[in-house]
C-alpha positions in Angstrom: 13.5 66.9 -70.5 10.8 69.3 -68.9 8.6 71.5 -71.0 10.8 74.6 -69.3 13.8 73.3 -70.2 12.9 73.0 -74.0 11.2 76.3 -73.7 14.8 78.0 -72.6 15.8 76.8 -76.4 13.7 79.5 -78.0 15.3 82.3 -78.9 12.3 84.4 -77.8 8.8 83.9 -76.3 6.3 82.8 -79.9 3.8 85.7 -80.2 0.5 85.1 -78.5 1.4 81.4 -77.2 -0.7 83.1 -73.7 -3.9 82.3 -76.2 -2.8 78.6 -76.7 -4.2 76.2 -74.4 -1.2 74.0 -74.6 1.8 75.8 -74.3 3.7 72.9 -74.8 2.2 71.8 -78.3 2.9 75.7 -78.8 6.7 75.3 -77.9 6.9 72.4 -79.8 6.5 73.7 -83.0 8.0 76.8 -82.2 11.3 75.0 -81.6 11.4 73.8 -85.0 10.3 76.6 -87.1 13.6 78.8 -85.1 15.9 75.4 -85.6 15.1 76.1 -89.2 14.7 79.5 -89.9 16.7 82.4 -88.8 13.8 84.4 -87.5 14.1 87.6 -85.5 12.3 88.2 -82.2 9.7 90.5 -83.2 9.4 93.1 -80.6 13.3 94.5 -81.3 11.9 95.8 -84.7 12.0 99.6 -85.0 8.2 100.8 -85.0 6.2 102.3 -88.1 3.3 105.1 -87.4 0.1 103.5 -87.7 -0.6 106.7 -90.3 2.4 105.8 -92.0 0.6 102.9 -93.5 -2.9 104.6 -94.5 -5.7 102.3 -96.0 -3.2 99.2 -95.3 -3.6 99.6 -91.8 -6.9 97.8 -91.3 -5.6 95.0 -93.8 -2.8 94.8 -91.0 -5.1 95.3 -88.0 -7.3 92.3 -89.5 -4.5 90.3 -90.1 -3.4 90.7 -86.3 -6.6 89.8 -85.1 -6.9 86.7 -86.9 -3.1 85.4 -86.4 -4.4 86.3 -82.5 -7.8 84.2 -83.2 -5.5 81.4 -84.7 -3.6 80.8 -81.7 -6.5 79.4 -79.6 -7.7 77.1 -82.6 -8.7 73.5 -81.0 -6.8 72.0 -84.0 -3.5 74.1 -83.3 -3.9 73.2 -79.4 -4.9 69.3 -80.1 -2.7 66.8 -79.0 -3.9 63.6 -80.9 -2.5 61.9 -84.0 -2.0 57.8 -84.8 -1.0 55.2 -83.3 0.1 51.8 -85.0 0.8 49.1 -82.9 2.4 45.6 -84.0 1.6 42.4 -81.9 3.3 38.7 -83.0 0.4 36.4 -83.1 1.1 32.9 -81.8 1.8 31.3 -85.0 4.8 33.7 -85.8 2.6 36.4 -88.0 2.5 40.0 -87.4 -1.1 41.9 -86.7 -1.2 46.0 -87.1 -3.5 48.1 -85.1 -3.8 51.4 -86.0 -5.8 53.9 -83.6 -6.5 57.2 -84.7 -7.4 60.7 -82.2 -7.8 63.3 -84.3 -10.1 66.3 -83.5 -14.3 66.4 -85.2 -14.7 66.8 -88.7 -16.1 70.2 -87.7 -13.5 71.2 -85.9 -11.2 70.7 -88.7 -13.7 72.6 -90.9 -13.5 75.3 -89.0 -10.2 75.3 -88.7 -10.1 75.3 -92.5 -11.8 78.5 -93.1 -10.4 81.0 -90.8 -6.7 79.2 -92.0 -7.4 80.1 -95.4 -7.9 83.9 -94.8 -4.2 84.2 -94.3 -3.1 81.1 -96.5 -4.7 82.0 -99.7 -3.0 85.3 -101.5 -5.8 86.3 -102.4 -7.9 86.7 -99.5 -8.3 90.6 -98.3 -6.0 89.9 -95.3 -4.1 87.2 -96.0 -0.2 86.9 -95.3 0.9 87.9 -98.7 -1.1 90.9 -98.5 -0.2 91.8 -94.4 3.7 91.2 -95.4 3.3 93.6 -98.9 2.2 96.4 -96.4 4.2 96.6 -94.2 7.0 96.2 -97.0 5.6 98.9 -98.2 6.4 101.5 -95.8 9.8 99.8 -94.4 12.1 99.3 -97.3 12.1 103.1 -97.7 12.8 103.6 -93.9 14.9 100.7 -93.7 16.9 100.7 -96.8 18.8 97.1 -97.1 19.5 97.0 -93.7 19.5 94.2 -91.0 15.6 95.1 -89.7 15.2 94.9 -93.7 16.9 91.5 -94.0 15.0 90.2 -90.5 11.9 91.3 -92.1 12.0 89.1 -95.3 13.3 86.0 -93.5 9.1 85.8 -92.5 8.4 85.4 -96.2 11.1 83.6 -97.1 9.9 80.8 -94.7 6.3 81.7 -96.1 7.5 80.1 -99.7 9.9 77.1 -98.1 6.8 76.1 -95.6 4.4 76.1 -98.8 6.3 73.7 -100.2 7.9 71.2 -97.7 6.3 70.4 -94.1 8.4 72.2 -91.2 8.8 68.4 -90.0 10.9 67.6 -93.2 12.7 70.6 -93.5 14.0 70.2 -89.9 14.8 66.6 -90.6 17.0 67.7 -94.2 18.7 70.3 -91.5 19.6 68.2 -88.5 20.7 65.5 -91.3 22.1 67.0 -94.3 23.7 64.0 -96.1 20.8 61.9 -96.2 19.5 63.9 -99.5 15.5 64.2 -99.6 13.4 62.8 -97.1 10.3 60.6 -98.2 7.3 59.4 -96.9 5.3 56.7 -96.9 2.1 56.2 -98.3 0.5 57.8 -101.6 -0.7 61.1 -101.9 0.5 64.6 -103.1 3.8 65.0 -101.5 3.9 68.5 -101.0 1.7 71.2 -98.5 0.4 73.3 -101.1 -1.2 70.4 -102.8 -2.5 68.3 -99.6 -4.0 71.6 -98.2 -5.7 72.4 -101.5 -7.1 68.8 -101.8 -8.6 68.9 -98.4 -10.3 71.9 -98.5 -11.3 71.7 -102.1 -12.6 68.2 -101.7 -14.2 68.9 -98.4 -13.4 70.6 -96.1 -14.6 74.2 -97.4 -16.3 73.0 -101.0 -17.1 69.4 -102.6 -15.6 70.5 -105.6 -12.5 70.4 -108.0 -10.8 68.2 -105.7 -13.1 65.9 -104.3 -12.0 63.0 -106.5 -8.2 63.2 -105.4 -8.8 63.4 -101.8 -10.8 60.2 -102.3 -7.7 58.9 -103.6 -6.1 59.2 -100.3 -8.1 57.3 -98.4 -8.4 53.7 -100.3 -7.1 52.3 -97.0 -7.7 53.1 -93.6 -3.9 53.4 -93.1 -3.7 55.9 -96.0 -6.8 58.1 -94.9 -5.0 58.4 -91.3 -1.8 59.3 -92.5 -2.6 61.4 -95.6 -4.8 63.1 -92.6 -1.8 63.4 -90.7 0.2 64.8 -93.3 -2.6 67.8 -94.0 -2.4 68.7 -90.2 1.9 68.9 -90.3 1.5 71.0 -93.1 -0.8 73.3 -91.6 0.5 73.4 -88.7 3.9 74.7 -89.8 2.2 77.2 -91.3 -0.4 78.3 -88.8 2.8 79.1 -86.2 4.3 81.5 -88.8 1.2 83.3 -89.3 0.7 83.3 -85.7 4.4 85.1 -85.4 3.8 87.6 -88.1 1.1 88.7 -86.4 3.4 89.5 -83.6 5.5 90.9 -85.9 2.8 93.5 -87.6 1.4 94.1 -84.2 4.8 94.7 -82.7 5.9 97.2 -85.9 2.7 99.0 -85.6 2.9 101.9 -83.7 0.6 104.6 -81.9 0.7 107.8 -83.3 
């Protein structure tokens, strides 16, 4: 199938995928986060006046500027991963290679940093703090209707993507009687815990974490694919803060 043909699935064009510098990685992603979650094109949302939203609005304007920013990450755009392959040796046994193209250490640490501004609640314009805003001003405009209810489908996939990988949840959606899906290999199972032990174990500070992200990498099959497993689950989320900022840019009017 061609990358237009897959891109005629989504139900709208993913905010700012003209920033990514592979629309097809961006695509990709944003096939499964619509497969999963009923989210609403956000340029049919009724506009707000940028005065409306007083002090908030440079929390918002910050927010849209990094979602923006996000979008042309290297990480976001890379196409690498691991790759095991399995050759029969001539006397019957079975030899793994596994090959590994992930993007610099630096990159990733990069990466890290400008993901937390919107990850962590606390951060000045993170997506807890963006969302509360512009709550703020439409539940009173808005009431309980279906902008309302389009609205708060963004969070509610905020609190499902914090703790299952968009990968998995897609998986327990397409096949619903096969209960929950594991994975191999050790290591904290769930996104909030493999992106807190990464970037409190190296990526952002040696600290509080650095002795369980050790953990994860006592092989060199478990350090790829614990690896792995940090990029899914920041990827997932990266895309949704990516769309919200489409979202808040798209709500915020000119006075």
């Amino acid at each position: 199938m061609t990358s237009s043909s897959w891109a005629a699935n989504l139900p709208f064009t993913p905010p700012f995928i003209e920033r990514s510098s592979s629309r097809e990685g961006f695509e990709f992603w944003w096939r499964l986060l619509t497969f999963v979650f009923p989210l609403t094109d956000p340029a049919v949302l009724p506009r707000i006046p940028r005065a409306s939203f007083g002090s908030d609005v440079e929390i918002l304007d910050r927010y849209v500027e990094e979602a923006a920013e996000l979008a042309t990450s290297s990480l976001l755009n890379d196409s690498g991963g691991l790759t095991i392959q399995v050759q029969t040796l001539p006397d019957g046994t079975q030899e793994e290679t596994l090959t590994t193209d992930f993007v610099s250490r630096e990159v990733t640490r990069g990466f890290a940093v400008a993901f937390r501004q919107l990850y962590e609640p606390g951060e000045s314009a993170s997506f807890l703090k963006a969302y509360n805003a512009v709550a703020r001003q439409a539940r009173p405009q808005w009431g309980d209707d279906e902008n309302w209810q389009a609205l708060a489908q963004w969070r509610a996939a905020h609190g499902k993507l914090r703790a299952k990988p968009l990968k998995v949840l897609s998986s327990e959606k397409l096949f619903p009687d096969r209960g929950a899906i594991g994975v191999p290999g050790d290591g904290p199972p769930y996104p909030e815990e493999i992106i807190s032990t990464y970037n409190y174990g190296d990526l952002i500070h040696w600290g509080s974490k650095r002795q369980e992200l050790s953990a994860l990498g006592r092989t060199e099959f478990d350090s790829a694919w614990n690896q792995l497993r940090f990029l899914e689950a920041v990827g997932g989320l990266s895309h949704l803060y990516i769309g919200f900022g489409g979202v808040v840019a798209n709500i915020l009017a000119e006075d």
